[in-house]
C-alpha positions in Angstrom: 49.4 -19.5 136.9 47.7 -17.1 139.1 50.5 -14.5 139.3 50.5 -14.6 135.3 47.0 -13.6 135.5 47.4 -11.3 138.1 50.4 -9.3 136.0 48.1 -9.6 132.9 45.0 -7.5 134.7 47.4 -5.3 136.4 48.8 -4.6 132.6 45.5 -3.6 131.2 45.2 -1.2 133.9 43.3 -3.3 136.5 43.5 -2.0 140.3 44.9 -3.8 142.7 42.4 -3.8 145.1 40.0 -5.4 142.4 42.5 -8.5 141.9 41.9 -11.5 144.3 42.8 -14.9 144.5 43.9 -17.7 146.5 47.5 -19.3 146.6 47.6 -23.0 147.6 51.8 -23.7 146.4 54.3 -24.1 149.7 56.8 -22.2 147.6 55.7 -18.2 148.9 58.4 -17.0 151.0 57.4 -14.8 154.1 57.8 -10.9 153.9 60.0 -10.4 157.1 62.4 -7.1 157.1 64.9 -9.0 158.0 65.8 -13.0 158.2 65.5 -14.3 161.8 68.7 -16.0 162.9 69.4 -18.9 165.2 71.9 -17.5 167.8 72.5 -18.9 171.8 69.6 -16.7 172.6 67.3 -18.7 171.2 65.7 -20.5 174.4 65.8 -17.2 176.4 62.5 -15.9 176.6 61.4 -12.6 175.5 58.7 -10.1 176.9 55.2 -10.6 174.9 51.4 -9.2 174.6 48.5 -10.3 173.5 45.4 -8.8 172.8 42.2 -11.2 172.0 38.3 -11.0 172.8 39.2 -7.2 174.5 41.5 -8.3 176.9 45.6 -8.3 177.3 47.5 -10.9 178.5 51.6 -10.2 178.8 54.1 -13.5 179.0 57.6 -14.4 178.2 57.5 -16.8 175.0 60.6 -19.1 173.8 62.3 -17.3 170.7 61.6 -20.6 168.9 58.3 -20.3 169.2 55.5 -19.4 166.5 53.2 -16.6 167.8 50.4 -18.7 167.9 52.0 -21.5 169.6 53.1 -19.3 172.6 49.6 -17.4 172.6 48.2 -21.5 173.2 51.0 -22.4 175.6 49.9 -19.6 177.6 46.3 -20.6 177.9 44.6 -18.2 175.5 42.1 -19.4 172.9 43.4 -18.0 170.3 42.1 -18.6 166.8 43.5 -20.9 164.4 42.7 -23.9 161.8 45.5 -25.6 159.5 48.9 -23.8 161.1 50.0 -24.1 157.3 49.9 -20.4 156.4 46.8 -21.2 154.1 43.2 -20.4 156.3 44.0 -17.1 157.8 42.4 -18.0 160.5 45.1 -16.7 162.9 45.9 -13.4 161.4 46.8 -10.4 163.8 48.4 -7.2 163.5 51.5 -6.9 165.0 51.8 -3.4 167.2 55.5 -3.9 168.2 58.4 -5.3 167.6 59.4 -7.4 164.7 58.6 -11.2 163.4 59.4 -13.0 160.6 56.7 -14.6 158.7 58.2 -17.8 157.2 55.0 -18.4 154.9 51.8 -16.7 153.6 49.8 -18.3 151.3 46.3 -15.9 152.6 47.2 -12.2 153.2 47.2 -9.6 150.4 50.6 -7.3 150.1 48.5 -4.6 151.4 47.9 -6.5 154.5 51.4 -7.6 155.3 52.2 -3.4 154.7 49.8 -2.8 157.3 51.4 -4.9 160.4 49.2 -7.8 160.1 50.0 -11.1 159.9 49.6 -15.5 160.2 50.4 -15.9 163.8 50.9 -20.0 163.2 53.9 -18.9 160.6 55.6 -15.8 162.3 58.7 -16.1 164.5 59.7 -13.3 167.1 62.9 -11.1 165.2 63.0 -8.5 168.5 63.1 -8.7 172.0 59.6 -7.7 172.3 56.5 -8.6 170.4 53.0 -7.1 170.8 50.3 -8.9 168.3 46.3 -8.1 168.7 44.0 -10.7 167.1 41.2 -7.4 167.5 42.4 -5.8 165.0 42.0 -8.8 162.6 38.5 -8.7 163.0 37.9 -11.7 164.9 
C-alpha cells in the first residue's frame, strides 16, 4: 500500500525528498551491486575498519559475518536495536569496499546511493571493508 501511494504523489509531481514513510513487510530485498556468494573462502578472514565515537579500530572479521556482529565480536559498542533491518539504529556509511545488504526496511534510496547502510543486515562482498558509524550521525 505504501509504494501505491508513494507512485501516486510522485505522479502528481511530488518530490522525492517530500515522500516519507515507513516499511514494516520482510519482503524488501537489499540493494547490493552485486549478490554475495558462498565460496571456500568464506571462514577466511578479511582486513576491516571501524570508525565509532572518533576513534578507529582495524580487525579481521569472518566473511560470514554481518558488520555489526564483527564490530561486537571485537569489543566495540557499536549501536544497534532489533538486528531486523527495521530501527536503523546501526546505520553507517561504508568508505570501502563492497557489502551486501540482505534487507532494508529504514533507509531512503538516496541513502543507500550515498554509501550508507544497516550494519546488522550487510555482509562483506570484498576483501576489505571500511564502515564509519560517524558519518551516520550517531
Amino acid at each position: 500500500m505504501m509504494r501505491v501511494v508513494e507512485q501516486s504523489l510522485k505522479d502528481h509531481n511530488q518530490s522525492d525528498d517530500k515522500i516519507r514513510f515507513e516499511l514494516f513487510d520482510s519482503g524488501q530485498p537489499g540493494r547490493a551491486k552485486q549478490p554475495a556468494s558462498i565460496s571456500d573462502q568464506v571462514n577466511k578472514g578479511i582486513p576491516a575498519q571501524v570508525t565509532l565515537g572518533g576513534g578507529t579500530r582495524n580487525f579481521v572479521m569472518k566473511r560470514d559475518s554481518s558488520l555489526l556482529a564483527a564490530a561486537l565480536d571485537n569489543a566495540l559498542d557499536a549501536p544497534y536495536a532489533c538486528r531486523a533491518g527495521v530501527c536503523s539504529t546501526c546505520k553507517a556509511k561504508v568508505l570501502d569496499g563492497e557489502v551486501e545488504m540482505v534487507a532494508n526496511h529504514a533507509l531512503e534510496d538516496y541513502e543507500v546511493e550515498a554509501g550508507y547502510v544497516l550494519t546488522c543486515q550487510c555482509y562483506p562482498v570484498s576483501d576489505k571493508v571500511v564502515w564509519d558509524y560517524d558519518q551516520a550521525g550517531h
